[in-house]
FIVODREN-699978 format. One record per residue (C-alpha): x, y, z; residue number from 1; residue in one letter. Coordinates in Angstrom, 1 decimal. Layout:
east; north; up; pos; code
X; Y; Z; NUM; A
...
***
This chain:
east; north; up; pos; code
244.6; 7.3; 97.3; 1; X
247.1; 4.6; 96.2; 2; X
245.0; 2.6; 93.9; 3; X
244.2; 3.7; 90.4; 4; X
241.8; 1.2; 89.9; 5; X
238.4; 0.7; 91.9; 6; X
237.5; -2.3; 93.7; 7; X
235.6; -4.3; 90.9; 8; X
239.4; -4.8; 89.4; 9; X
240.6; -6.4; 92.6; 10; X
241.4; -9.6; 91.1; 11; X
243.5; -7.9; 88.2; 12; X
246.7; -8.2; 87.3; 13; X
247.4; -5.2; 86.3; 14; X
245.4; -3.6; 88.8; 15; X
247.7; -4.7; 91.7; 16; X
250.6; -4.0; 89.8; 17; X
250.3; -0.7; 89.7; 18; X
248.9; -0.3; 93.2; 19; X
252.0; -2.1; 94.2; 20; X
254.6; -0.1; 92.3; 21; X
253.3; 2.9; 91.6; 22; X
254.1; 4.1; 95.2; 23; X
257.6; 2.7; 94.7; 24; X
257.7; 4.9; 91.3; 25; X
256.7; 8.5; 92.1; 26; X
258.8; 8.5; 95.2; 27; X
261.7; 7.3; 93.5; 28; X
262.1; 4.8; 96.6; 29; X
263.9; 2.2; 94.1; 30; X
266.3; 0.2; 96.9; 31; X
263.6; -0.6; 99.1; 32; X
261.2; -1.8; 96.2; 33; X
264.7; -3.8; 95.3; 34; X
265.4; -5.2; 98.8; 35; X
262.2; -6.4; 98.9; 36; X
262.3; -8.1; 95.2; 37; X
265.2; -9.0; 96.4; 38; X
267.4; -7.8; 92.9; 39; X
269.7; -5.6; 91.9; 40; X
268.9; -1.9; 93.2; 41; X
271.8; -0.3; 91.4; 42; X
271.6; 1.6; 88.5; 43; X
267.7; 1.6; 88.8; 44; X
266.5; 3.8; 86.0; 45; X
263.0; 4.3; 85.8; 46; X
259.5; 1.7; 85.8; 47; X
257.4; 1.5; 83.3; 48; X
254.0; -0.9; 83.2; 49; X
252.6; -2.0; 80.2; 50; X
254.9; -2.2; 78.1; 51; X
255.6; -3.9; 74.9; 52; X
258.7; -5.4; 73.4; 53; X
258.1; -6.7; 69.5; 54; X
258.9; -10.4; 68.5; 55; X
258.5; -9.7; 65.0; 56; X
258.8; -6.7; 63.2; 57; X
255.7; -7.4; 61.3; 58; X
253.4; -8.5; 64.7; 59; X
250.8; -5.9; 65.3; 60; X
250.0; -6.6; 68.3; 61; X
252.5; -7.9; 71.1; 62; X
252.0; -8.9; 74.6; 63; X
252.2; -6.5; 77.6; 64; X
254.6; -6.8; 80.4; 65; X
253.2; -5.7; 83.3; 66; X
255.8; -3.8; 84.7; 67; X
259.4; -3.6; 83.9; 68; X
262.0; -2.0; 85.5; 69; X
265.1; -0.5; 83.5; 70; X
268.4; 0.3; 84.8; 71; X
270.8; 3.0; 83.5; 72; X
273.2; 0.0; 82.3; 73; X
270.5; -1.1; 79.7; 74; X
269.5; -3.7; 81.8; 75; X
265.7; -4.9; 81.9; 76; X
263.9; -6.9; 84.3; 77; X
260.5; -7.6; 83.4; 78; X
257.8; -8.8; 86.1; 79; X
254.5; -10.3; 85.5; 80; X
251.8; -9.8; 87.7; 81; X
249.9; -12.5; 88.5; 82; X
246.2; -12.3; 91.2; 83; X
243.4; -14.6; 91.1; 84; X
243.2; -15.5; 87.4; 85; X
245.1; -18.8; 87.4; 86; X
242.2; -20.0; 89.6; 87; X
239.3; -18.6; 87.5; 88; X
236.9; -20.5; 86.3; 89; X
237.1; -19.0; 82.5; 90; X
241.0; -19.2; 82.9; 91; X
242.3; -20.5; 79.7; 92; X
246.2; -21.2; 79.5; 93; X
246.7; -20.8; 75.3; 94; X
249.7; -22.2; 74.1; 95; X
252.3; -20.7; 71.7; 96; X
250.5; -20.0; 67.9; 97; X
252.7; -22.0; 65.3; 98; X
254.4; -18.5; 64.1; 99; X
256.1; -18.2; 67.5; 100; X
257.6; -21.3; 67.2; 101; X
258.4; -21.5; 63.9; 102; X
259.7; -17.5; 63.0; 103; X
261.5; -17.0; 66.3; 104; X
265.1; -16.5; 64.8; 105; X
266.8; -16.9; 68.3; 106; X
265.6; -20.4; 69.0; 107; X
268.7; -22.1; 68.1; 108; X
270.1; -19.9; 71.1; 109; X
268.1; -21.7; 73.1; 110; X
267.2; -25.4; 72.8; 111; X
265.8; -26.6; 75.9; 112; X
263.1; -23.7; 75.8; 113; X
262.4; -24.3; 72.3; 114; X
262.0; -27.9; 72.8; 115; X
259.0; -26.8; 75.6; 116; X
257.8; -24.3; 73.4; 117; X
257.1; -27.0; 71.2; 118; X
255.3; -29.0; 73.8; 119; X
253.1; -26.7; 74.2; 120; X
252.2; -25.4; 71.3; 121; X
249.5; -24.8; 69.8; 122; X
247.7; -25.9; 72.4; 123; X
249.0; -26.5; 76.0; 124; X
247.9; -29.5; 77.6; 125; X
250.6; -29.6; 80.4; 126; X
249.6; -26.5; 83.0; 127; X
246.9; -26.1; 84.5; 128; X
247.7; -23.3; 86.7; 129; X
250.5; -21.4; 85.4; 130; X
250.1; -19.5; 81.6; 131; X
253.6; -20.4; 80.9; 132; X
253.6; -19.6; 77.4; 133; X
252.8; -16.1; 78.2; 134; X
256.1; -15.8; 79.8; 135; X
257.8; -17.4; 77.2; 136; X
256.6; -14.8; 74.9; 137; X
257.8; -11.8; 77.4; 138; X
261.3; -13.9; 77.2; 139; X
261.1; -13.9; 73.7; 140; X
260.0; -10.0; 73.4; 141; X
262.6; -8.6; 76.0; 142; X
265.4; -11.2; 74.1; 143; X
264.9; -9.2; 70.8; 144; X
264.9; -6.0; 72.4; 145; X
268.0; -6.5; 74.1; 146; X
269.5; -9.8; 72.1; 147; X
272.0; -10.4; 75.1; 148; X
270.8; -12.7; 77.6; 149; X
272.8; -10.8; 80.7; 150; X
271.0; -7.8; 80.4; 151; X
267.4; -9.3; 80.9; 152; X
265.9; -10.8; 83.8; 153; X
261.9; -12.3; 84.3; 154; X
260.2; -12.2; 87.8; 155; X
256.8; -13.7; 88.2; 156; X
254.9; -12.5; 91.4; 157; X
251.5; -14.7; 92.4; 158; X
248.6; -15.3; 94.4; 159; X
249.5; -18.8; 96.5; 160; X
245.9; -21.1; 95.9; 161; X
244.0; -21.3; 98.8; 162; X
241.1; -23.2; 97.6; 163; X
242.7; -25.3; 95.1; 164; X
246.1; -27.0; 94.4; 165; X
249.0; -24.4; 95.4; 166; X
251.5; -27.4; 95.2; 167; X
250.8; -28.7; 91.5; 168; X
250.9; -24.5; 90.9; 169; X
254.5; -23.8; 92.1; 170; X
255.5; -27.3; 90.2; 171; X
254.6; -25.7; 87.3; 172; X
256.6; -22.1; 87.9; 173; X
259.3; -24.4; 88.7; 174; X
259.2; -26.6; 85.9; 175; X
259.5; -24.0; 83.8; 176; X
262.1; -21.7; 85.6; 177; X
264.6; -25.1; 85.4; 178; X
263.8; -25.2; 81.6; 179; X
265.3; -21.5; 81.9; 180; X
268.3; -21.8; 83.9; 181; X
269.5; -24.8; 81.6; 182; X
269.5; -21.7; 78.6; 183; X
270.9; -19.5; 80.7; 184; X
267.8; -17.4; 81.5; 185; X
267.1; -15.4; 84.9; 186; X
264.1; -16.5; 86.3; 187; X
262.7; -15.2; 89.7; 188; X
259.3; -15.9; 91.8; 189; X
257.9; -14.3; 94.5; 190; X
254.5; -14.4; 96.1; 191; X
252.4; -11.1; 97.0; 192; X
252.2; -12.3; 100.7; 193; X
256.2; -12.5; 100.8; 194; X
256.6; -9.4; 99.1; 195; X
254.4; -7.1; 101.4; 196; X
255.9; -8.9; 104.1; 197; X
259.4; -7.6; 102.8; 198; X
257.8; -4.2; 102.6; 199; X
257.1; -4.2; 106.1; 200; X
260.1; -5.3; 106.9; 201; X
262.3; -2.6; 104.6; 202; X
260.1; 0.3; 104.3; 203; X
260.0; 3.6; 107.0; 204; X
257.9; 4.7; 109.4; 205; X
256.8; 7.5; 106.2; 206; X
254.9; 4.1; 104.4; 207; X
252.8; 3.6; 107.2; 208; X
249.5; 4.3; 105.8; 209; X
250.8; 2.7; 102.0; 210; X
251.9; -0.2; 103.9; 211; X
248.5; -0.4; 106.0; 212; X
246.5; 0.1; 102.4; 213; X
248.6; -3.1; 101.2; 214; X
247.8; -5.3; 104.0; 215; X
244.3; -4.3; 104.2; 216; X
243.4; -5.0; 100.5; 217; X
245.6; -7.9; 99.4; 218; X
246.8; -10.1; 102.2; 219; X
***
């Protein structure tokens, strides 16, 4: 059994993120799962999923990554895990709370995030489709973890729409990933069909029946 959730939580995030990695984690297969990210596979540590990263020392509650991967180096690269929610019909994209904007001491670091930040805060009126201040605020949680921008990467892995508009979707992932590469940030997507596909393409002959359960429930 590869899943550890049942079938009601197909549409969960964090369902098929540990369905996809966990296989990847308990056989210590870390090169393949990197060839097929298509990152670094050296000095792959361990995984962990849900984790948190504080903000602010006094926050008491902080978002959860869905899975991040550490490397021995100190390196993290966080990855959030996104299935059918974008295109939900009680999807609602909340923008950044005032606090985030206004207590993050590592804004000035960063000025052409800030200045989105801003735009969509409190409320976000710009995307439809992608929760973009949720990845903001794992930026801004692995950033005060590690407070060196070369030692953290974000990776966002998605469902492409089928029924609605995948185009306007991807503009939005991409809207924000240039807002990241003008501070400097690492900023990677992927979609789940890709992904499996690279499985299928890296993994050995052993991951047959994984790479069967895969195909059979997500693509």
């Amino acid at each position: 059994m590869y899943s550890l959730f049942i079938d009601e939580y197909l549409h969960s995030s964090s369902a098929i993120g540990v369905n996809v990695f966990e296989y990847w984690k308990q056989n210590k297969r870390f090169e393949t799962l990197a060839k097929s990210l298509k990152v670094s596979s050296l000095n792959i540590d361990f995984i962990q999923f849900e984790e948190k990263f504080k903000i602010f020392e006094s926050s008491k509650k902080d978002p959860n990554i869905d899975v991040v991967i550490h490397y021995t180096t100190g390196s993290l690269l966080g990855i959030e895990c996104k299935f059918t929610e974008p295109f939900s019909s009680r999807k609602i994209n909340y923008g950044l709370k005032e606090k985030y904007i206004k207590d993050f001491k590592y804004w000035g670091n960063f000025p052409n995030l800030n200045k989105l930040a801003k735009e969509i805060g409190p409320d976000d009126k710009i995307f439809q489709y992608f929760h973009c201040a949720q990845i903001i605020k794992h930026f801004m949680g692995l950033y005060t973890q590690k407070k060196d921008i070369n030692k953290i990467k974000l990776m966002y892995i998605y469902l492409p729409a089928i029924m609605e508009n995948n185009q306007e979707y991807v503009l939005e992932i991409e809207r924000l990933k240039k807002v990241f590469l003008l501070d400097g940030v690492k900023f990677y997507y992927i979609t789940w069909n890709e992904l499996i596909r690279n499985f299928l393409k890296n993994a050995e002959a052993t991951d047959k029946e994984y790479l069967k359960y895969l195909v059979e429930r997500y693509l």
